[in-house]
N, CA, C and O atoms as a GROMACS GRO file, in nm:
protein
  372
    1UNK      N    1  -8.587 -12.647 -10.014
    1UNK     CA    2  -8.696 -12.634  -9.919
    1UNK      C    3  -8.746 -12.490  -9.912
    1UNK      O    4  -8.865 -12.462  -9.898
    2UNK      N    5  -8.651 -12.401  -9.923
    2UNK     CA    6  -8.689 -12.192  -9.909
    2UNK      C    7  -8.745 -12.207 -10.019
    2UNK      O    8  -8.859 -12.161 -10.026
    3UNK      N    9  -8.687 -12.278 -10.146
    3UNK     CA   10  -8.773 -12.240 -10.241
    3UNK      C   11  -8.895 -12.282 -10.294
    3UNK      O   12  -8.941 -12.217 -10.387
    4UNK      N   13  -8.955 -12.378 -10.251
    4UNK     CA   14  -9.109 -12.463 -10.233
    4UNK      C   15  -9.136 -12.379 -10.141
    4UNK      O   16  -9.248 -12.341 -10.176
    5UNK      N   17  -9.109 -12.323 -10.045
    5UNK     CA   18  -9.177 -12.221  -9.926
    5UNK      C   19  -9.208 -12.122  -9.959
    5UNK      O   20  -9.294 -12.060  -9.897
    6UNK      N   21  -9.141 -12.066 -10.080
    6UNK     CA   22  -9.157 -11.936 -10.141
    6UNK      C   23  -9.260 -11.945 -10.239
    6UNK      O   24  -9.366 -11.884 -10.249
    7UNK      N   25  -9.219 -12.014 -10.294
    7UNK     CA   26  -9.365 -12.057 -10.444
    7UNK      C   27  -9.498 -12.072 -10.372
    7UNK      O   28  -9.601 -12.007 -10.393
    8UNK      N   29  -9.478 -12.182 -10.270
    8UNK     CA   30  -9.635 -12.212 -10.257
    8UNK      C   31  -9.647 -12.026 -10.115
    8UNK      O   32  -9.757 -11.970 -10.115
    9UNK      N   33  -9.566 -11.984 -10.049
    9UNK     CA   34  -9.678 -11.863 -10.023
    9UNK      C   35  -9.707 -11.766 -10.155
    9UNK      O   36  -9.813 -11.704 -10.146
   10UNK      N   37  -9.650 -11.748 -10.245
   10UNK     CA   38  -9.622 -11.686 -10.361
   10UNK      C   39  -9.770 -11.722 -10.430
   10UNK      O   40  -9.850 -11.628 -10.444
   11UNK      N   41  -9.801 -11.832 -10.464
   11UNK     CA   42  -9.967 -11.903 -10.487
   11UNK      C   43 -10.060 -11.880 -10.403
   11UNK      O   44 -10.176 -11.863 -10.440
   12UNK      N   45 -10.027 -11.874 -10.292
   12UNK     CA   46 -10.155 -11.870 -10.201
   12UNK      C   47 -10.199 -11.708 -10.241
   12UNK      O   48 -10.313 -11.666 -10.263
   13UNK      N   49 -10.075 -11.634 -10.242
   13UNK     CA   50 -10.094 -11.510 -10.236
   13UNK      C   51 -10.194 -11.460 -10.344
   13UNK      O   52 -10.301 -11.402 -10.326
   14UNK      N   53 -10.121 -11.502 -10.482
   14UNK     CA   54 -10.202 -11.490 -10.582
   14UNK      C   55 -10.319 -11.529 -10.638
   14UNK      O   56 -10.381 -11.463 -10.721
   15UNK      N   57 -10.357 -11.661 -10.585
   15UNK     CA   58 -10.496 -11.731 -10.504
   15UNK      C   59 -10.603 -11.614 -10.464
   15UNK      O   60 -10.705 -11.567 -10.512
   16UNK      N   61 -10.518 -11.592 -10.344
   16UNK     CA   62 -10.590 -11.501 -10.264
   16UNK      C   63 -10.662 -11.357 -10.343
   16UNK      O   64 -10.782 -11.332 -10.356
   17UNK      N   65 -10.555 -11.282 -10.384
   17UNK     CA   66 -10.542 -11.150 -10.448
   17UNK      C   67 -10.676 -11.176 -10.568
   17UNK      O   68 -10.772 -11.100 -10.578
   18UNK      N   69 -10.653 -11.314 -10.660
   18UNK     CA   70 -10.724 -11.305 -10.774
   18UNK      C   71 -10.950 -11.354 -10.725
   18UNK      O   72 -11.058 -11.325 -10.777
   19UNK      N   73 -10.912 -11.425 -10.620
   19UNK     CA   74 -11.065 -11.438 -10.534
   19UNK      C   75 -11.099 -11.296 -10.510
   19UNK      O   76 -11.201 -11.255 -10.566
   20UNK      N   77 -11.030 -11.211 -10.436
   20UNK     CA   78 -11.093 -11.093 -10.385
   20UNK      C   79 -11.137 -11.046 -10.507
   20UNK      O   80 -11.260 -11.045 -10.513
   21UNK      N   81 -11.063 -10.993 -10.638
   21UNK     CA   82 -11.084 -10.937 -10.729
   21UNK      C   83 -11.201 -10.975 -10.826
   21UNK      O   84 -11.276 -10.898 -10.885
   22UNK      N   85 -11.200 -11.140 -10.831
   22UNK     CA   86 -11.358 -11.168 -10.860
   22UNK      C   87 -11.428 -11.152 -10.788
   22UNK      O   88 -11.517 -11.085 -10.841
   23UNK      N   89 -11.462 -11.182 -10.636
   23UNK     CA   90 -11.551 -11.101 -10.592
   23UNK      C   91 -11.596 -10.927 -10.571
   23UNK      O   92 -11.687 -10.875 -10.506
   24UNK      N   93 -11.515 -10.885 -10.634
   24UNK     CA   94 -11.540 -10.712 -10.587
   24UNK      C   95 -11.610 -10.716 -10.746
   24UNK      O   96 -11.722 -10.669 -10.761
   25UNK      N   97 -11.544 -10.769 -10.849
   25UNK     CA   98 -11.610 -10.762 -11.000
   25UNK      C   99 -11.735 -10.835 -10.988
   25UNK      O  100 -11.798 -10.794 -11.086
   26UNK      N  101 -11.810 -10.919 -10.927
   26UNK     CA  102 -11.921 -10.956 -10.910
   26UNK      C  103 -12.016 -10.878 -10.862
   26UNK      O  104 -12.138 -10.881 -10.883
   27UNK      N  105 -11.925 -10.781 -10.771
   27UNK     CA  106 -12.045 -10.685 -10.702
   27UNK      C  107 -12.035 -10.575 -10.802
   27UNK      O  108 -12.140 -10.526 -10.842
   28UNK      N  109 -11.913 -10.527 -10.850
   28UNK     CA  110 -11.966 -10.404 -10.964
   28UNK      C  111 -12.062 -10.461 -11.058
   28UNK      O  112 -12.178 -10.425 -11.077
   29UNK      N  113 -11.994 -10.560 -11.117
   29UNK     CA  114 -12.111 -10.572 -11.243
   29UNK      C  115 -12.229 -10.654 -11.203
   29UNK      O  116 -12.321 -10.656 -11.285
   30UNK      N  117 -12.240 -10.700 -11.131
   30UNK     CA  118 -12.396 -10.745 -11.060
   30UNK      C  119 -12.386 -10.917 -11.104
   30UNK      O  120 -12.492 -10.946 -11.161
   31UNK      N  121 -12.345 -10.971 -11.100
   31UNK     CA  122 -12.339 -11.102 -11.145
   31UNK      C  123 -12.316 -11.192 -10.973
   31UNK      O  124 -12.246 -11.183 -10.872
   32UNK      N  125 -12.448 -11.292 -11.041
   32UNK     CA  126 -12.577 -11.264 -11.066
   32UNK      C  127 -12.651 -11.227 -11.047
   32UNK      O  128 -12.686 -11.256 -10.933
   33UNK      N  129 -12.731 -11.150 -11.107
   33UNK     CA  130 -12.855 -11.032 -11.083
   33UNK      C  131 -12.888 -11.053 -10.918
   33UNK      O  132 -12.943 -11.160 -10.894
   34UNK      N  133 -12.864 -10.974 -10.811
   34UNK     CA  134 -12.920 -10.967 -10.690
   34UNK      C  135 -12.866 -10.867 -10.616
   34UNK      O  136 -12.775 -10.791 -10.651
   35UNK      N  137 -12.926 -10.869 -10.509
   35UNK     CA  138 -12.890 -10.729 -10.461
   35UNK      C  139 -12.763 -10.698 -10.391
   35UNK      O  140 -12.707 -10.790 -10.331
   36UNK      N  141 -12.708 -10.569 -10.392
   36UNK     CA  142 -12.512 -10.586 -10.375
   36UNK      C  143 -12.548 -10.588 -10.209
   36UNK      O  144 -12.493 -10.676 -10.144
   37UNK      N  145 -12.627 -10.504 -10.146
   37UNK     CA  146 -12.632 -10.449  -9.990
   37UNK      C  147 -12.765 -10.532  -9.945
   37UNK      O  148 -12.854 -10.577 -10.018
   38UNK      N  149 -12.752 -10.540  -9.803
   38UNK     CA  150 -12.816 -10.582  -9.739
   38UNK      C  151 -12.820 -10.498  -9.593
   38UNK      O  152 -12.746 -10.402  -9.577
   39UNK      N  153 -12.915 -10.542  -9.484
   39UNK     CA  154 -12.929 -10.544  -9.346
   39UNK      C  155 -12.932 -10.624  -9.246
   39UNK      O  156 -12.966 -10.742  -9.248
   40UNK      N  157 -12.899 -10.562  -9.160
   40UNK     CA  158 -12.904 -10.699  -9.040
   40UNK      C  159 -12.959 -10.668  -8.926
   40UNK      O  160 -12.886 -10.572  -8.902
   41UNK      N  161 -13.020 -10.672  -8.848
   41UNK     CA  162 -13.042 -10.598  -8.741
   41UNK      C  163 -12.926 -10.679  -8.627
   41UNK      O  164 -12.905 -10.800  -8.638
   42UNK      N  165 -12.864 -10.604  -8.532
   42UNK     CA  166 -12.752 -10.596  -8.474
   42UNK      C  167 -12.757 -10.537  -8.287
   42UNK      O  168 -12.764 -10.419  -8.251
   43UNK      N  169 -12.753 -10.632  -8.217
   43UNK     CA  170 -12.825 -10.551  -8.048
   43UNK      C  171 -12.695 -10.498  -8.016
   43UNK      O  172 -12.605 -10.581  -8.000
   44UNK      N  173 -12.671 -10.395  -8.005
   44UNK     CA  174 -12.564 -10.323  -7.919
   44UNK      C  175 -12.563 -10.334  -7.758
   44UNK      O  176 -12.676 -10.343  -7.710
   45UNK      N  177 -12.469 -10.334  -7.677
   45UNK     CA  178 -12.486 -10.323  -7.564
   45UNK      C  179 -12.370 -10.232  -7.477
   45UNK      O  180 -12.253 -10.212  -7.511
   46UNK      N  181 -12.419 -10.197  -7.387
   46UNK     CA  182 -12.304 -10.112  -7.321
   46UNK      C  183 -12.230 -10.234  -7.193
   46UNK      O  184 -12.282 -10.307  -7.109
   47UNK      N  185 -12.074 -10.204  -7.237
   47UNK     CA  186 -12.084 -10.293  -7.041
   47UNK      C  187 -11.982 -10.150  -6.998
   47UNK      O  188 -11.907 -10.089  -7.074
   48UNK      N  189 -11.999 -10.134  -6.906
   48UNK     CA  190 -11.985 -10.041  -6.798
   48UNK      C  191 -11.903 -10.069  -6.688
   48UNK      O  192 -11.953 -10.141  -6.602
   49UNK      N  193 -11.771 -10.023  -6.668
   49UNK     CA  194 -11.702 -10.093  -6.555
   49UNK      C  195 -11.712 -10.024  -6.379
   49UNK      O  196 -11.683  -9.916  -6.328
   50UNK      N  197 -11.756 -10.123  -6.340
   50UNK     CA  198 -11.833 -10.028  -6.192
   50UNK      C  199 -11.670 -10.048  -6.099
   50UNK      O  200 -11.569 -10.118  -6.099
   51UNK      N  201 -11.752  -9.899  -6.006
   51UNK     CA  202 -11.571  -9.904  -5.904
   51UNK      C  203 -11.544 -10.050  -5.825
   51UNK      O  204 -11.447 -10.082  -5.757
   52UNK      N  205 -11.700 -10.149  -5.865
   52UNK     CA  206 -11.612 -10.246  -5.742
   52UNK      C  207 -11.572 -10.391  -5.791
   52UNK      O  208 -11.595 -10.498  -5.735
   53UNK      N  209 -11.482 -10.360  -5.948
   53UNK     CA  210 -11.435 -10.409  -6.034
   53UNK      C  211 -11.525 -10.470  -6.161
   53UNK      O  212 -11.490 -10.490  -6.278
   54UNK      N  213 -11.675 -10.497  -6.084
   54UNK     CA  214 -11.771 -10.582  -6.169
   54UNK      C  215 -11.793 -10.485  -6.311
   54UNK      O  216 -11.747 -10.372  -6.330
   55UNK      N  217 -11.880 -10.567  -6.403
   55UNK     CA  218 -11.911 -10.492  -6.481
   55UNK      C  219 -12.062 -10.515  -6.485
   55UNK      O  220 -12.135 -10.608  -6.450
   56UNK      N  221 -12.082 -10.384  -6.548
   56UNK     CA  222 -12.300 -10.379  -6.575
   56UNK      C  223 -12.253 -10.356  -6.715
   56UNK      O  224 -12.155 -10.298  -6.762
   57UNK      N  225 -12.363 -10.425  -6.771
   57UNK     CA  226 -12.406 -10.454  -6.890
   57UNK      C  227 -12.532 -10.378  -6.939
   57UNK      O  228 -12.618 -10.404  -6.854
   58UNK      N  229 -12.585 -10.298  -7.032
   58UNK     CA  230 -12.701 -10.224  -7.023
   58UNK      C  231 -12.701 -10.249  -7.217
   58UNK      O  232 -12.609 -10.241  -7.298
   59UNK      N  233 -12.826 -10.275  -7.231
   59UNK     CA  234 -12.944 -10.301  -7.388
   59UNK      C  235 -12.899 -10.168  -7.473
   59UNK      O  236 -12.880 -10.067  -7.405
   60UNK      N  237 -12.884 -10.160  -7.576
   60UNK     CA  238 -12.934 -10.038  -7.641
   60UNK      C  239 -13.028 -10.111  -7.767
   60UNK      O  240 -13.021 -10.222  -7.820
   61UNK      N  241 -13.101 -10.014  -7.781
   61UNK     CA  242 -13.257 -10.047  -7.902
   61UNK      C  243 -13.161 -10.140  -8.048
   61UNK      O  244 -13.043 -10.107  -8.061
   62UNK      N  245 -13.194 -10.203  -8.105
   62UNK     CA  246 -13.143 -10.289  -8.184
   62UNK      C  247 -13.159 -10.161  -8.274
   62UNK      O  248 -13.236 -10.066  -8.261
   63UNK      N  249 -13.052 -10.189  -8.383
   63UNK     CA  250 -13.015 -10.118  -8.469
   63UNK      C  251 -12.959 -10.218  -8.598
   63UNK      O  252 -12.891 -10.319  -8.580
   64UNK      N  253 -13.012 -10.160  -8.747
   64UNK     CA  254 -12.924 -10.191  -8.873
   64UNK      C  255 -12.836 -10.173  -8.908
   64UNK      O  256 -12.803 -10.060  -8.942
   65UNK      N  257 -12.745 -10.294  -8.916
   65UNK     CA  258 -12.625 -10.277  -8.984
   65UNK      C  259 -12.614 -10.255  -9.109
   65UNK      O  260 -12.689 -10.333  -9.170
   66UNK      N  261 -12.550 -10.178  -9.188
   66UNK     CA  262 -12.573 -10.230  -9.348
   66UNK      C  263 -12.455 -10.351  -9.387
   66UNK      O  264 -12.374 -10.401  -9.309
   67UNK      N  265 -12.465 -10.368  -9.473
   67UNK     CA  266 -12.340 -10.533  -9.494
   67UNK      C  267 -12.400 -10.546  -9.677
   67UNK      O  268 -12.498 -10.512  -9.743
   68UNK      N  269 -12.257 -10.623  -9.698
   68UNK     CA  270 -12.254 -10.650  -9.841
   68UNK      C  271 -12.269 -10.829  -9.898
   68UNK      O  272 -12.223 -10.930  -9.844
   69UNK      N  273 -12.333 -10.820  -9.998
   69UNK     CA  274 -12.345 -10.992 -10.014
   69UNK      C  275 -12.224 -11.052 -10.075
   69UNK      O  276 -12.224 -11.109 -10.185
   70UNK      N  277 -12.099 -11.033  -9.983
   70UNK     CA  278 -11.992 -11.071 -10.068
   70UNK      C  279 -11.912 -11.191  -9.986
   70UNK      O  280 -11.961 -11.236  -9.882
   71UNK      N  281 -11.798 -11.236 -10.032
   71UNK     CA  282 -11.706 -11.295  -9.887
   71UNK      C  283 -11.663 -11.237  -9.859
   71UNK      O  284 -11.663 -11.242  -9.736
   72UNK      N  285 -11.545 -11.070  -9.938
   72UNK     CA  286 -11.490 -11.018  -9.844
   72UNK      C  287 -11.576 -10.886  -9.811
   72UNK      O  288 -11.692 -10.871  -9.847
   73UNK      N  289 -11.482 -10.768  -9.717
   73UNK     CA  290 -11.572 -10.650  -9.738
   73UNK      C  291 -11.521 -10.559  -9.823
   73UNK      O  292 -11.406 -10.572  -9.864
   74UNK      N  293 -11.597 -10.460  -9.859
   74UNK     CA  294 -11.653 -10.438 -10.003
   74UNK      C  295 -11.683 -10.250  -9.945
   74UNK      O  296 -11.734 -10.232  -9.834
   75UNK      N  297 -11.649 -10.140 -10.024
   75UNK     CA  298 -11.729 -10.071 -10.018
   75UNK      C  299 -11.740  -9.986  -9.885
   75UNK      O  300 -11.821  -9.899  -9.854
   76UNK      N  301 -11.644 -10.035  -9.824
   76UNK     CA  302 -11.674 -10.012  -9.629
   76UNK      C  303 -11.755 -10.088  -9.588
   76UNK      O  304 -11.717 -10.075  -9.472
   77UNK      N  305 -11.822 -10.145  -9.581
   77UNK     CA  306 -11.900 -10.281  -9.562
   77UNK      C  307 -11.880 -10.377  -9.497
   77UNK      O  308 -11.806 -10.441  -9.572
   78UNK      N  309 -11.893 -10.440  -9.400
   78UNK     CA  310 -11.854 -10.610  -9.348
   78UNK      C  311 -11.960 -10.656  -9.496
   78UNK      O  312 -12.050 -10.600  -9.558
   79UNK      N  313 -11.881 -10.805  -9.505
   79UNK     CA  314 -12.010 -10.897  -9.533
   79UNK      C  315 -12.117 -10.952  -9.456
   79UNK      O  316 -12.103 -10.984  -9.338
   80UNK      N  317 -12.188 -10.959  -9.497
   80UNK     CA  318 -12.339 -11.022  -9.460
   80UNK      C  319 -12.357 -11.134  -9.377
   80UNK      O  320 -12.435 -11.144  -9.283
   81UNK      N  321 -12.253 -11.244  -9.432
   81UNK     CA  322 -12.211 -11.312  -9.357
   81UNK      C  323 -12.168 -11.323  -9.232
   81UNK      O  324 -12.210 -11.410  -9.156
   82UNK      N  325 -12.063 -11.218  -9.193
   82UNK     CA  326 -11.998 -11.213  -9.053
   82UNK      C  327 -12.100 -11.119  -8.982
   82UNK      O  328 -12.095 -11.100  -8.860
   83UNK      N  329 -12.180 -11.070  -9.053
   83UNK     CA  330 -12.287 -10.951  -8.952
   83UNK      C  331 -12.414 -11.049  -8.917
   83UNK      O  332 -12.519 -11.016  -8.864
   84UNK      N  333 -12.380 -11.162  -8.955
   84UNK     CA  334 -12.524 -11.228  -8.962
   84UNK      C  335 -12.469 -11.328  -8.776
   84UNK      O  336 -12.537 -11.362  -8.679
   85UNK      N  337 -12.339 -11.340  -8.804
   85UNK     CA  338 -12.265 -11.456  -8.682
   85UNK      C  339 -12.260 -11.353  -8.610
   85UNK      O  340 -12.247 -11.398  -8.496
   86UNK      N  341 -12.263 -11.212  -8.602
   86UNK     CA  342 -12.215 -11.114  -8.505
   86UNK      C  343 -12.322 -11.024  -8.472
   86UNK      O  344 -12.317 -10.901  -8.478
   87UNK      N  345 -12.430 -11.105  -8.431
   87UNK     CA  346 -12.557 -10.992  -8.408
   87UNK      C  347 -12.578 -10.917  -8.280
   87UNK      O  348 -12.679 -10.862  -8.235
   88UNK      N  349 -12.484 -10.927  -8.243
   88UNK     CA  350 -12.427 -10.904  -8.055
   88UNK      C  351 -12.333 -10.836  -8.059
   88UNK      O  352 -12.229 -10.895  -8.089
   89UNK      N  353 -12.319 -10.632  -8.024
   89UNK     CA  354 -12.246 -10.569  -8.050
   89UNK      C  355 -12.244 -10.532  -7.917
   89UNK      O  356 -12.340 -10.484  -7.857
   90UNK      N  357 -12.095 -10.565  -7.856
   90UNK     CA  358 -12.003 -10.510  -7.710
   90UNK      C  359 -11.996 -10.340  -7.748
   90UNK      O  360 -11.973 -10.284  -7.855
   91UNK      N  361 -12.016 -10.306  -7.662
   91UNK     CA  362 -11.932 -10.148  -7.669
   91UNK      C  363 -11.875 -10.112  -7.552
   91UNK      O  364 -11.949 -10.087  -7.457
   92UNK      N  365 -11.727 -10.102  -7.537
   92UNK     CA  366 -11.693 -10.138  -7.379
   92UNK      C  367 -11.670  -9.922  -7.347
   92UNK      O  368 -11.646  -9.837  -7.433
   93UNK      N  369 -11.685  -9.909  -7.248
   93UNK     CA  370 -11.662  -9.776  -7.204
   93UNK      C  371 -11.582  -9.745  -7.117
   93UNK      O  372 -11.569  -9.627  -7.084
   0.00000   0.00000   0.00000
């Protein structure tokens, strides 16, 4: 049983390891032709903790994220993907 437990995380692992590596080689060598970076626009917000426990919440001007067209991140980069589900940026103070 340890040793079917070991193999199959042992696969996943190497699964795993060999996906990332095609995707990072997709973005060096450009396959298929498109663009590696992208933008997102992204609303930041402040919340602010007031003395009478509540919190205020305050806008800041929407701003670009940069992001990569990959699954994982890349480059310092999120992907494109998760910046696209996360267009709502907390900034707690």
């Amino acid at each position: 049983m340890k040793r079917l437990l070991a193999r199959s995380i042992v696969g996943v692992a190497i699964f795993v390891a060999s996906l990332y590596a095609g995707d990072y080689l997709s973005l060096k060598l450009q396959i298929p032709r498109r663009a590696q970076f992208g933008t997102v626009h992204v609303q930041p917000y402040l919340a602010v903790p007031r003395k009478d426990g509540k919190t205020e919440f305050m806008l800041q001007d929407p701003v670009d994220q940069p992001c990569v067209h990959s699954l994982f991140p890349h480059f310092g980069d999120p992907p494109c993907w998760y910046v696209q589900r996360h267009r709502s940026r907390r900034i707690n103070l």
